[in-house]
N, C-alpha and C positions, 0 to 999 in steps of 0.2 A: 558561527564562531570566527572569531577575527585574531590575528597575529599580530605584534608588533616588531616590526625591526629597529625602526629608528628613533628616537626618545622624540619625544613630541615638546614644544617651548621653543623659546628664543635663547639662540646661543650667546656666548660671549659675542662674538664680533656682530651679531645683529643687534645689541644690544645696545654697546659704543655707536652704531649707526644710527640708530634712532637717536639714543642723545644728542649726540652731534647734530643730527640736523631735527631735532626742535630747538635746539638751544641758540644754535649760529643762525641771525636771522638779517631784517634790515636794519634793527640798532645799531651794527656796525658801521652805518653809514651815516645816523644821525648825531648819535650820542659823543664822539670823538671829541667834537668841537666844545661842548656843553663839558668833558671832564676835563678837558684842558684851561678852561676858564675858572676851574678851583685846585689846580695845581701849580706850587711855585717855579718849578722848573720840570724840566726836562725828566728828572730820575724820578721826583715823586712822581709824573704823570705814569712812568712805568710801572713803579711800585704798588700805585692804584689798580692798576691790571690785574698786576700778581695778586694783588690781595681778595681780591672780585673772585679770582680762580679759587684760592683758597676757601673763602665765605661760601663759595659753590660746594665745593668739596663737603666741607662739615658739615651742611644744610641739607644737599642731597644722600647723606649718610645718615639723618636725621629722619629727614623723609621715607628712608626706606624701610627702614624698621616700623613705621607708621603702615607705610603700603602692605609690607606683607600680614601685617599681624594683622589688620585692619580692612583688607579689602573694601571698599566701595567705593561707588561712582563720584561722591559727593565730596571726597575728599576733604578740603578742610574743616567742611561742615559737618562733617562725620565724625571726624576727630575733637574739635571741640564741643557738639555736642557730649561724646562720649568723655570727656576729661572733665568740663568744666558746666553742663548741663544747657538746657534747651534756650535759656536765652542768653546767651554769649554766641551759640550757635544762630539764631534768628538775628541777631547786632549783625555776627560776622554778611549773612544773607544781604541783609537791607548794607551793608557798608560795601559789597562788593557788589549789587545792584547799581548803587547810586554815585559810587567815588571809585572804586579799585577797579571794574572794567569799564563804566563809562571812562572813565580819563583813561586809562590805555587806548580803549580805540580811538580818544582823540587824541594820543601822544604818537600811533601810529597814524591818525592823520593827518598831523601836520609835519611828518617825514614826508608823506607822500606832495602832502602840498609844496614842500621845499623843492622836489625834485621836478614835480608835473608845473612847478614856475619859472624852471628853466628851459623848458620846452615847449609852454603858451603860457606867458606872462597877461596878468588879468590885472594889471594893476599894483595899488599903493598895497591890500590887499590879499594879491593874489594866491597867497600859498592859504589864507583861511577859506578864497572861497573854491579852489580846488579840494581842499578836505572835505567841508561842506557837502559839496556835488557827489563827492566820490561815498560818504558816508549815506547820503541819501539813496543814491543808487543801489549801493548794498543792499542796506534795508533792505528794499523793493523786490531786489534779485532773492534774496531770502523768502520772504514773504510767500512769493510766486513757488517757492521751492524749491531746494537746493541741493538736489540726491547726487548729481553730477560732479558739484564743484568740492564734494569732497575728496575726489579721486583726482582733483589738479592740485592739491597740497602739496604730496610727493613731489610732483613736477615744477613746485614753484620751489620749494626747497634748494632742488638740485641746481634752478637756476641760481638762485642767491650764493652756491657755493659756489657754480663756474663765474658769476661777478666776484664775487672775492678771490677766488687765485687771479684771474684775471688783474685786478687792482694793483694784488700784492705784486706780482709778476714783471708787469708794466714797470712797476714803482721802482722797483731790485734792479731790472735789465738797462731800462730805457731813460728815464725821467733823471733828467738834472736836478740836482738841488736849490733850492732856492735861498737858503739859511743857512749858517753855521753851521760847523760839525756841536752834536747832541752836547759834546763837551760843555761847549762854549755859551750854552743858550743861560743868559744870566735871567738869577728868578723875577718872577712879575710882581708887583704890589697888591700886597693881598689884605690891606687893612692892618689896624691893632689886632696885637697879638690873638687878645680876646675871639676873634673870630676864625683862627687857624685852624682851631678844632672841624668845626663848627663848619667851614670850606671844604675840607677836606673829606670829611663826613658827608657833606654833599656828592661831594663828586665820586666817592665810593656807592653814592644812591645811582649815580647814572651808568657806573662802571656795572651795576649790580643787575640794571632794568636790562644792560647788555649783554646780558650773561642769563636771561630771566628766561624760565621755561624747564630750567632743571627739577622744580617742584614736582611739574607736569611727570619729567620722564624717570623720577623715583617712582612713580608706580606699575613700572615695567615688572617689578617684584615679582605680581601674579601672574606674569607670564614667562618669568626666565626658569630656564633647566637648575636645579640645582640652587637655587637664589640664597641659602646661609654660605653657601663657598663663591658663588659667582657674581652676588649684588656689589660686595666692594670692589671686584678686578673691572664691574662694567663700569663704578661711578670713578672711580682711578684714572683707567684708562681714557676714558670720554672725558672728562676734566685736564687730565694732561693736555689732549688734542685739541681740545677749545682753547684754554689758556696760552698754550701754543701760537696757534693759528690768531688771535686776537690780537698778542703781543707781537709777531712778526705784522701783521696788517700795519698795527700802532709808532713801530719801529721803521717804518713806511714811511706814515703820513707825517712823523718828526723830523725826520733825513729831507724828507721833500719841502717841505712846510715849514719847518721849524713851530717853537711852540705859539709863537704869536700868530703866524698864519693860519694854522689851526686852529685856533681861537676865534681868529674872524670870517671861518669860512661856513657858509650852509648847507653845502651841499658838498661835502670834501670827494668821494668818491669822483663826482664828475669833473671837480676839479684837478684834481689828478690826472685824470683822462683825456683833457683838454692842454696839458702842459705836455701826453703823451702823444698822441696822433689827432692835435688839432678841433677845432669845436665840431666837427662830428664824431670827434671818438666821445667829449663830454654828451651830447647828445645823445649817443647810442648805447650806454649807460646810464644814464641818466630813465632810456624809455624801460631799459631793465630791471633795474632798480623802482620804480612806478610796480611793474609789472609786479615785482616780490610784493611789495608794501601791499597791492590790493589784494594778494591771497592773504599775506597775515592780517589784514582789515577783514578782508572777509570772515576768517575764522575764528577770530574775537569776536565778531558781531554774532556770527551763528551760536558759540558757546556762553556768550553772553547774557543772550536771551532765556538761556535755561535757567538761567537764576533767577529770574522774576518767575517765572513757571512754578518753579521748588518754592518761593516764596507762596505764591497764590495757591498753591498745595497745600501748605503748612497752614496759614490765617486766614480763617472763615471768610473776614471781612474782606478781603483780596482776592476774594477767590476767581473774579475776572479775570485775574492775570493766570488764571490755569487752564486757561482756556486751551485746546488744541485743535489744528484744521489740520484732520487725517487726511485731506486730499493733497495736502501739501508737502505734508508730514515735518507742519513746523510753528510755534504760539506764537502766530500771528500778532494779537495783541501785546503781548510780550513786547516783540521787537518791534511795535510802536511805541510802547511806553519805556522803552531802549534809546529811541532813535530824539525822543520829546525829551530825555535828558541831556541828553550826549551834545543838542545843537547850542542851549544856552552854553556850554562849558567853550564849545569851538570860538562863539562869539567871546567870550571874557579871554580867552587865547589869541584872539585876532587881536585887541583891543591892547594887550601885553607886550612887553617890548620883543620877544620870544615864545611862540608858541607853544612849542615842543618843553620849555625849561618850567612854564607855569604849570602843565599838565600834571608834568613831572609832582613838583610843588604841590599839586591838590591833590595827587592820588598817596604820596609819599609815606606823611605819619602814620594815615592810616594803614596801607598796605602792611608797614611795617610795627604796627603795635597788635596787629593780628598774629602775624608769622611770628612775632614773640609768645604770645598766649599758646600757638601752636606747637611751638619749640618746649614748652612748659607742660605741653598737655604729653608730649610722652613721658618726662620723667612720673604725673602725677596718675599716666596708665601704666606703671608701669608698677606703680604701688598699690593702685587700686585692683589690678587682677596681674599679682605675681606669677601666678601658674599659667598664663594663657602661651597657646606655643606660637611661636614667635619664629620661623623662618629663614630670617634676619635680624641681626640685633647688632645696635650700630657700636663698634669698637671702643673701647676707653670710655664705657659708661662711669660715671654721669659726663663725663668730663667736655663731651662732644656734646650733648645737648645744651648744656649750663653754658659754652662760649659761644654758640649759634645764639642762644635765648641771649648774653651779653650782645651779641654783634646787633641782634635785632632792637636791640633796647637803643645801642648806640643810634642807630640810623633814625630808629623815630625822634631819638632828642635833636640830632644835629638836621634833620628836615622840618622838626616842629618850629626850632629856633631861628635857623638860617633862611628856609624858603621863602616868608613874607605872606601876602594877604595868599597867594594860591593855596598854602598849607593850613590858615586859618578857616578859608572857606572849605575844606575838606572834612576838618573837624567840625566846624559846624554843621555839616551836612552828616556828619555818622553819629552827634548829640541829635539831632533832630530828628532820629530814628527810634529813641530809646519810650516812645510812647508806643510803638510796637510789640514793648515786650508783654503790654498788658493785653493785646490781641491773640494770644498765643492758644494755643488747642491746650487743655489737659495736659498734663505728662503721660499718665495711660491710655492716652487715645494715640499718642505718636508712636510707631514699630522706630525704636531706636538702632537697632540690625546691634546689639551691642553682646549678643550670647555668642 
C-alpha cells in the first residue's frame, strides 16, 4: 500500500519553463534581419512582434484543448485524422515528410551555416556547405544512435538563453548606437500598395517561425496538475515572457542597428557582439550560437525521421520506411530517406539569393494551410462528439478557434502570393503527394485511438 503526499504533474511555473525554453530558441538570431526586410519602419517591425506573441497565444490556447481532449503522440495527425478523416491525415504525413520538416531543418541549417561562416569561411558558398556538412553529420550521429544526445537538449536550451541575455545585456549597458533614435528611422520602399498586405504577412511568417514550438508545448496538457484551471495561466504567463523577452532583444538590435542595418545583417547576434568587446566577442558568440543551432538541428532531424516511419507504418507500399534498428534504437532508413530530401532543398537554398528566406518560402503555405485545417478540426470535434470530457477548453469559443483558423488562412495566402518560386515548389511537392491517398490501408484496419 502506497500513500501520496504530494500531487504528482507539472506545476504552473514548470510549466511556463518548459514553454519558454522550447519556444526561445536560435530563430532569434536569424529571423530579425528577414522581418525587418518586410517592415516599413521601425513601429510596424515592433508591431509584428506583438502580433507573433499574440497568434502564439490564440493558437497555443487552441492547441490545448486539442491536447487534452485528444492525447496522442501524433499530434496533428491525430487530430486531423480524427476531424476530417484518413486521407487529409496521410496528405498532412507526406507534407510534413517532404516540405514542413525537411525545410525546417534546412532553415535551421543555414542559420547555422550563417554563423559557422563567420568563424571558417569556405567560400562564395560557404554558409550552404557548412549546413551541408553539419546536416550530414547529424544524420550519421543519429543513425549510429542517439540515446545520449537527448539528455544535452536541456543544456543547449539553457545555453541559447544565457546568449540571449547576454546580447540583450551587452546591447542595453555597453554598445553604441549606430542609427537614429527608433523615432527617427524613416520607412523603407516597399513596392505598390498592392503588395503591403502581402509584405507584411510575410514577415508575420518569420515573426511566427520565431516564436514556433508553442504547438509542441500545448501538449503539456497531459501532464499539468489541474489543466482546465492551469492550462491558460501556463499559456498567459509563458507568452507574456516570450513576447517580452523577444521585444526587448528586437528593441536591442533597432537602437543599435537601426532598421536598415538590420536588414543587411546575417548574422546580427554576433554583430552586436563585435561592436561590444571587439571580434572575439563576435567570435565567441557566434561558436555559441553554432553550438545551440546544432542541438535544435539535431532534434529536428531525430523527430523528423518519425514521420517517414508513421508513414511506412500506415502504406503497405512504404513499408521500408518502417523499418527499425533496435540496436540503435532508431529508422535508420527513415533518416536516409530524410537526409536524400533535405540535401536537394540545401542546394536550391545555396543557389537563392538567401538561404534561410527561400526555405522559409517552400515550407510556408504549406505549414500553414495545415495549421488552418487543424485550427478547423476542433471546432468540427467539437460537434462531431459534443459529450467528450474535455479538460481544457479554450476560452471564448468559437471565437478563438475561428481567428487562429482566419490568421492561418491569412498567412498561407500572403506566403503562397508573395514568397516566389520557393512557395510554388512547396506546393508542388504536397500536390505530388496526393497519389498516396489511393495507397492507403482500409479505414478498419487503422486503430484511429478516437473512443
Amino acid at each position: 500500500m502506497t500513500t501520496t503526499t504530494r500531487q504528482s504533474g507539472l506545476s504552473v511555473i514548470d510549466g511556463v519553463a518548459l514553454l519558454v525554453g522550447v519556444v526561445i530558441g536560435v530563430g532569434i538570431f536569424g529571423f530579425p534581419p528577414l522581418v525587418a526586410q518586410h517592415a516599413d519602419n521601425a513601429f510596424v517591425y515592433i508591431g509584428l512582434w506583438l502580433a507573433g506573441g499574440l497568434v502564439m497565444l490564440v493558437g497555443a490556447l487552441c492547441y490545448a484543448e486539442l491536447g487534452a481532449g485528444y492525447p496522442d503522440r501524433g499530434g496533428e495527425y491525430h487530430y486531423l485524422n480524427l476531424a476530417w478523416g484518413r486521407q487529409v491525415s496521410l496528405l498532412f504525413a507526406w507534407a510534413r515528410g517532404t516540405v514542413i520538416q525537411t525545410g525546417a531543418i534546412a532553415v535551421v541549417a543555414f542559420i547555422y551555416g550563417d554563423y559557422a561562416q563567420r568563424l571558417l569561411p569556405l567560400g562564395e558558398y560557404g554558409s550552404a556547405w557548412h549546413a551541408t556538412l553539419m546536416v550530414l553529420a547529424l544524420t550519421a550521429l543519429n543513425i549510429l544512435g542517439t540515446h545520449q544526445s537527448k539528455r544535452l537538449q536541456v543544456l543547449f536550451t539553457g545555453i541559447t538563453l544565457l546568449v540571449l541575455v547576454t546580447v540583450v545585456l551587452a546591447g542595453l549597458l555597453l554598445a553604441e548606437p549606430l542609427a537614429e533614435p527608433l523615432a527617427e528611422i524613416a520607412p523603407a520602399a516597399t513596392g505598390s500598395s498592392n503588395n503591403l498586405a502581402a509584405m507584411l504577412g510575410m514577415g508575420m511568417v518569420f515573426v511566427l517561425l520565431t516564436y514556433g514550438g508553442w504547438n509542441e508545448a500545448a501538449y503539456l496538457s497531459g501532464e499539468l496538475r489541474n489543466p482546465g484551471r492551469n492550462m491558460s495561466r501556463v499559456l498567459l504567463l509563458g507568452t507574456l515572457v516570450v513576447t517580452g523577452v523577444y521585444l526587448l532583444a528586437n528593441l536591442v538590435f533597432l537602437n543599435i542597428f537601426g532598421l536598415e542595418g538590420l536588414r543587411q545583417s546575417s548574422a546580427i547576434g554576433a554583430d552586436l557582439m563585435t561592436i561590444v568587446a571587439g571580434p572575439w566577442g563576435g567570435v565567441l558568440l557566434s561558436v555559441l550560437i553554432c553550438s545551440t543551432a546544432i542541438s535544435t538541428l539535431n532534434a529536428t532531424i531525430l523527430t523528423g525521421s518519425r514521420v517517414y516511419y508513421a508513414l511506412g507504418r500506415d502504406v503497405p507500399q512504404l513499408s521500408m520506411l518502417g523499418a527499425w534498428n533496435d540496436r540503435a534504437a532508431t529508422p535508420v532508413r527513415a533518416l536516409l530517406v530524410q537526409c536524400v530530401i533535405t540535401l536537394p532543398l540545401l542546394l536550391f537554398g545555396a543557389l537563392s539569393e538567401n538561404g534561410v528566406q527561400s526555405m522559409v518560402a517552400y515550407t510556408a503555405p504549406v505549414f500553414w494551410l495545415f495549421m488552418c485545417l487543424t485550427a478547423l478540426a476542433l471546432l468540427r470535434l467539437r460537434r462531431l462528439q459534443p459529450n467528450r470530457n474535455r479538460p481544457f477548453s479554450a476560452p471564448l469559443y468559437p471565437v478563438l478557434p475561428l481567428l487562429f483558423a482566419a490568421s492561418c488562412l491569412g498567412l498561407f495566402w500572403a506566403s503562397a502570393l508573395y514568397a516566389g518560386v520557393g512557395a510554388l515548389l512547396g506546393l508542388a511537392i504536397l500536390a505530388a503527394g496526393l497519389p498516396l491517398l489511393l495507397l492507403q490501408r482500409p479505414a478498419e484496419a487503422v486503430a484511429s485511438g478516437s473512443n
